[in-house]
C-alpha positions as CSV (number, residue, x, y, z in Angstrom):
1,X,-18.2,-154.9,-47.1
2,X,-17.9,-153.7,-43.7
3,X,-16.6,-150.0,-44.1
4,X,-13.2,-149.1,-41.8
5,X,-12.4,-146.7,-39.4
6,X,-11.4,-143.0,-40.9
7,X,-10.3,-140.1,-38.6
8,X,-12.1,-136.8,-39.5
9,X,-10.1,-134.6,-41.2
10,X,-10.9,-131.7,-38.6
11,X,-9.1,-133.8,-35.3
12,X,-6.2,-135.1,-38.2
13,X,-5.3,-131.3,-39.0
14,X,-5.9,-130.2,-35.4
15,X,-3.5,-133.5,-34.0
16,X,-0.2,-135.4,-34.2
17,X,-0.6,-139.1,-33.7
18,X,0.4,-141.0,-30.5
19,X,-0.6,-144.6,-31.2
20,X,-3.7,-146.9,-30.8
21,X,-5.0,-148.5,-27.3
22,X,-7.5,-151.5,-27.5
23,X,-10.4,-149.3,-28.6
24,X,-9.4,-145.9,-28.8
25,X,-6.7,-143.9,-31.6
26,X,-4.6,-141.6,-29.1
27,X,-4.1,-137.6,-30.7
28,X,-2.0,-135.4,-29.2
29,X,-3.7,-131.5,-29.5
30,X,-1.1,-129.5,-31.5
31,X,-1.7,-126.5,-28.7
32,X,1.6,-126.3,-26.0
33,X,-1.1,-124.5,-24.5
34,X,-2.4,-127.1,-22.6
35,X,-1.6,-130.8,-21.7
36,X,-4.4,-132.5,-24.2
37,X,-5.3,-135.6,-25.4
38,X,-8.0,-136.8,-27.8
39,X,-9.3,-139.8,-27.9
40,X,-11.1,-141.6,-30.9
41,X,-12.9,-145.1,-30.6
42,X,-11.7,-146.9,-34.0
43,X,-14.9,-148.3,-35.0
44,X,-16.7,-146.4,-38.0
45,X,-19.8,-144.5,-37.9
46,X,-19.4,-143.3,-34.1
47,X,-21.4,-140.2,-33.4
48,X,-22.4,-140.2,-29.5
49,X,-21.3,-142.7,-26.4
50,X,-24.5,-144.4,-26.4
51,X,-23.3,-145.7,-29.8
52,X,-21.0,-148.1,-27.8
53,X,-22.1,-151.3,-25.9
54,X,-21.2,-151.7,-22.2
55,X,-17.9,-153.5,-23.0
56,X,-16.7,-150.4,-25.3
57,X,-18.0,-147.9,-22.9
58,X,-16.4,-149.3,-19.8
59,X,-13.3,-149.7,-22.1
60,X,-13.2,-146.3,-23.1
61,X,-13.9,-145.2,-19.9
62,X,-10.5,-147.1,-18.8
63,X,-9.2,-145.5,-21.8
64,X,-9.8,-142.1,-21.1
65,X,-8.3,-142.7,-17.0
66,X,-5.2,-143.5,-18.2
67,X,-5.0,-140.6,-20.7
68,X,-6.0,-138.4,-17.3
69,X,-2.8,-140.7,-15.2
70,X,-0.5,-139.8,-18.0
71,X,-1.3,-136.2,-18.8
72,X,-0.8,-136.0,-14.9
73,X,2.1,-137.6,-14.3
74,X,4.3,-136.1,-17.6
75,X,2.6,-132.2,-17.4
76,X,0.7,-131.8,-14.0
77,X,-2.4,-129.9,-13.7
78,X,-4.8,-128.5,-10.9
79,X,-7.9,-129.9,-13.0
80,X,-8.9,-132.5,-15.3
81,X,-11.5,-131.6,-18.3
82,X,-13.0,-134.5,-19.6
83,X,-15.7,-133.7,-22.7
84,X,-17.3,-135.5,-25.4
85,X,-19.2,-132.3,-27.7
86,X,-19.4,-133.2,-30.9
87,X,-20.5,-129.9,-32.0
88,X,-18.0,-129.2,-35.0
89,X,-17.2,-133.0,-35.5
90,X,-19.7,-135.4,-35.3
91,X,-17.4,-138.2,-34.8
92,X,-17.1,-139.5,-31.5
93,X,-14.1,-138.3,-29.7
94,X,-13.0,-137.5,-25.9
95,X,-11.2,-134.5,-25.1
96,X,-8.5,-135.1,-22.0
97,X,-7.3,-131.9,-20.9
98,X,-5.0,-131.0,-18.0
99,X,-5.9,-127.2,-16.5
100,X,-3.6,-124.9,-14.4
101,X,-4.8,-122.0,-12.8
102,X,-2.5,-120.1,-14.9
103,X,-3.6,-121.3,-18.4
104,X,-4.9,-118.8,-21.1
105,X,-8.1,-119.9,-20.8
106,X,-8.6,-120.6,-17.0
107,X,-11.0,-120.9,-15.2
108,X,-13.4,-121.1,-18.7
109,X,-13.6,-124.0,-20.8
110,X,-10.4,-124.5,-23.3
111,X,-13.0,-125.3,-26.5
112,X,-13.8,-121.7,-27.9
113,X,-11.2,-120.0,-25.6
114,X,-9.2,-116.9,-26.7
115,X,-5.8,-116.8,-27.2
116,X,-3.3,-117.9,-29.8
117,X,-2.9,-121.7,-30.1
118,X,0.7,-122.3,-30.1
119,X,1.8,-125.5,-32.2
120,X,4.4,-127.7,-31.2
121,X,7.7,-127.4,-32.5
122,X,9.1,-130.5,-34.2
123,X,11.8,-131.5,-31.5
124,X,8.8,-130.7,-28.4
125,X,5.8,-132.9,-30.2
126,X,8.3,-135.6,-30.7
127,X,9.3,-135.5,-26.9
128,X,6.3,-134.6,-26.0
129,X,4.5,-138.3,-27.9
130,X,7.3,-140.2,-26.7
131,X,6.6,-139.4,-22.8
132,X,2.9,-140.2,-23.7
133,X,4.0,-143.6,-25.3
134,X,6.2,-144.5,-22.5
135,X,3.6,-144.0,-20.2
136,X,0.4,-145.4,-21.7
137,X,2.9,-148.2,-23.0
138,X,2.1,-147.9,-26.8
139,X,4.7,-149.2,-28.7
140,X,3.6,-148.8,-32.1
């Protein structure tokens, strides 16, 4: 039996679903801090990139530009953090984080950084996944 695609429990209780792309499960960050997406390959027993063939890399690597295009286009930023760590959960997953200048944690990395993480509120997190929806066209 071919085992199935779970979602750590660490990115579950740190996310709100968005919806699935052809590879990747789309998370939202539950921090208003910062304009974030997560990004998880659905295929079980993913630890590192080089786990992927060349069709699933170059697919996530489509993946993760259009998380950038739609964090950019519904919150802005001045830069784009792109990372894959790892270091608290091994399963593979891709961090897509808009910066400002004026974020809590700017100009130093947002993994780690100080500061209060403020959750979404109910009525934001649902506007909030519908403008990413609408714009990476996920429907379900």
């Amino acid at each position: 039996m071919t085992p199935s695609f779970e979602l750590d429990p660490r990115l579950a209780n740190d996310t709100h679903f968005v919806g699935d792309l052809g590879l990747s499960r789309v998370l939202l960050m539950d921090d208003t801090r910062f304009p974030w997406l997560v990004l998880v390959p659905r295929k079980p027993g993913l630890v590192e990139v080089t786990d992927l063939d060349e069709f699933e890399t170059a697919t996530l690597m489509t993946e993760v530009r259009l998380a950038a295009k739609t964090i950019k286009t519904i919150a802005g930023y001045d830069k784009l953090n792109v990372g894959i760590l790892g270091n608290f959960v091994a399963q593979l997953h891709i961090h897509v984080v808009g910066r400002r200048s004026i974020d809590d944690a700017w100009p130093r990395p947002v993994w780690g950084a100080g500061g209060t993480r403020r959750p979404y509120d109910s009525r934001l997190r649902d506007t909030r996944i519908a403008q990413i929806k609408s714009e990476m066209r996920l429907y379900a």
